[in-house]
N, C-alpha and C positions, 0 to 999 in steps of 0.2 A: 875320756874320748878314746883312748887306746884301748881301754876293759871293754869297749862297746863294739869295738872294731869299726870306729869311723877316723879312725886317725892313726898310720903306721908306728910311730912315735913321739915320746916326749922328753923336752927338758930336765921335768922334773915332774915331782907329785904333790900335789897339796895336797892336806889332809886336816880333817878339823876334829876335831874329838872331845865323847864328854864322860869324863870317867873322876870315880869318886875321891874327895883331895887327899884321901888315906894313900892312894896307888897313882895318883899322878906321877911320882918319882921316879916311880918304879917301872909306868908307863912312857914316860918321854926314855929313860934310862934305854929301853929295850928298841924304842924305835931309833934311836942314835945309835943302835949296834948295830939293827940290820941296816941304817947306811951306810956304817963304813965295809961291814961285811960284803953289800952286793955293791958297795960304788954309785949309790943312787942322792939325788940329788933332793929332797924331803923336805920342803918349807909345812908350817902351819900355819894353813889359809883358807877362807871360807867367801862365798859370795858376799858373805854379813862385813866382812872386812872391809866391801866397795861399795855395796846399796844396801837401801834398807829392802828387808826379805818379805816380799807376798805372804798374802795368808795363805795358811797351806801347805805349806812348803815341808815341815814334815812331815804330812799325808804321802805326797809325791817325791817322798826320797826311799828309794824301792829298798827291799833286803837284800844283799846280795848272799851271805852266811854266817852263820857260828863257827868261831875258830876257838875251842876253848871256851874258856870264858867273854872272849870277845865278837862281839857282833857287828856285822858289818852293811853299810849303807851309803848306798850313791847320793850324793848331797843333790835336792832336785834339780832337776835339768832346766829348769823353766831358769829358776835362782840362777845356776849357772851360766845359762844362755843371757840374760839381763847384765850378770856383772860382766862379762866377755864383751858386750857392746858398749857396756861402761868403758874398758880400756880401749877399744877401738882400733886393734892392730888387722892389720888385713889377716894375720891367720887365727885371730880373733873372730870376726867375719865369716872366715872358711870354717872355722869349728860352726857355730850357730847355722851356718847355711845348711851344712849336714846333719844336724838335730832334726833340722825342717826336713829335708829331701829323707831321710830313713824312716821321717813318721813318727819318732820321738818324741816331737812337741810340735805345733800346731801355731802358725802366725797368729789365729783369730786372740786364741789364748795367751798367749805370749804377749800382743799387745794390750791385752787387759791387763794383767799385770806388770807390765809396764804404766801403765797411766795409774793403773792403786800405787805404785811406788813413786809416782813423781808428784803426790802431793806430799808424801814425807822425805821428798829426796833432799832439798836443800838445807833442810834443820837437823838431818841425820845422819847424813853422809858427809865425810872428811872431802870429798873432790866439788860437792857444792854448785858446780855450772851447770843448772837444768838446761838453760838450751843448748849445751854443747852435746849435754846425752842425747837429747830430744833430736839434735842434728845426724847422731853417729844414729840412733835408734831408723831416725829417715833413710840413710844410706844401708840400713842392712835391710829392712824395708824393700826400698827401691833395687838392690840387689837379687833377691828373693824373688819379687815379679818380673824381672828380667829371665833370672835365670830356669824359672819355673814355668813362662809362657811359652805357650808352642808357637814354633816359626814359623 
């Protein structure tokens, strides 16, 4: 959200990565330096962690660059915006509202896959309460046409 410039700041970074079991070691090793180096706060975390992931979803996770050897890629927004309504915090809410409002991602689409993932949600997903998603997924919904319809 902050690389997109829809959001001034963050907590922290997630980051999810797939890199080969030879340099795993040697890849976590490096990114535990650069937090203590810049002070930044670096969990390992992905959408897959909270829902299960739309089809697709590496198609629409854009290139960002090569650094090196390493290549870099925004985990999809869609994925993103789905797990952000899974947790359900209002600045959860505010992140996905701004997805929608900059043209990012698309309500029509977003609830599509929302509904492909909520017939694998309950047998795949660790938090298990479709209708609490299906509630919060309502509420950012009904946020969305509020805040979108002209007065």
């Amino acid at each position: 959200m902050v690389y997109k410039g829809l959001r001034q700041q963050t907590l922290e970074i997630d980051i999810s990565f797939e890199v080969d079991d030879r340099d795993r070691s040697a890849f976590v090793e490096a990114v535990c330096d650069l937090k203590e180096q810049l002070s930044l706060k670096i969990e390992e975390a992905s959408p897959a962690d909270f829902i299960p992931l739309p089809s697709g979803y590496r198609s629409r996770s854009p290139f960002i660059g090569r650094y090196g050897q390493l290549e870099v890629f925004h985990f999809d927004l869609y994925s993103t915006a789905l797990s952000k309504i899974e947790r359900g915090t209002e600045s959860d809410f505010d992140d996905v509202l701004s997805l929608l409002r900059s043209g990012r991602i698309e309500l029509a689409a977003l609830t599509g896959y929302f509904e492909e993932i909520m017939v694998r949600y309950a047998v795949e997903s660790l938090r298990q309460d479709p209708a609490e998603y299906r509630r919060k997924f309502e509420i950012l919904t009904e946020k969305w046409l509020t805040s979108s319809s002209p007065e």
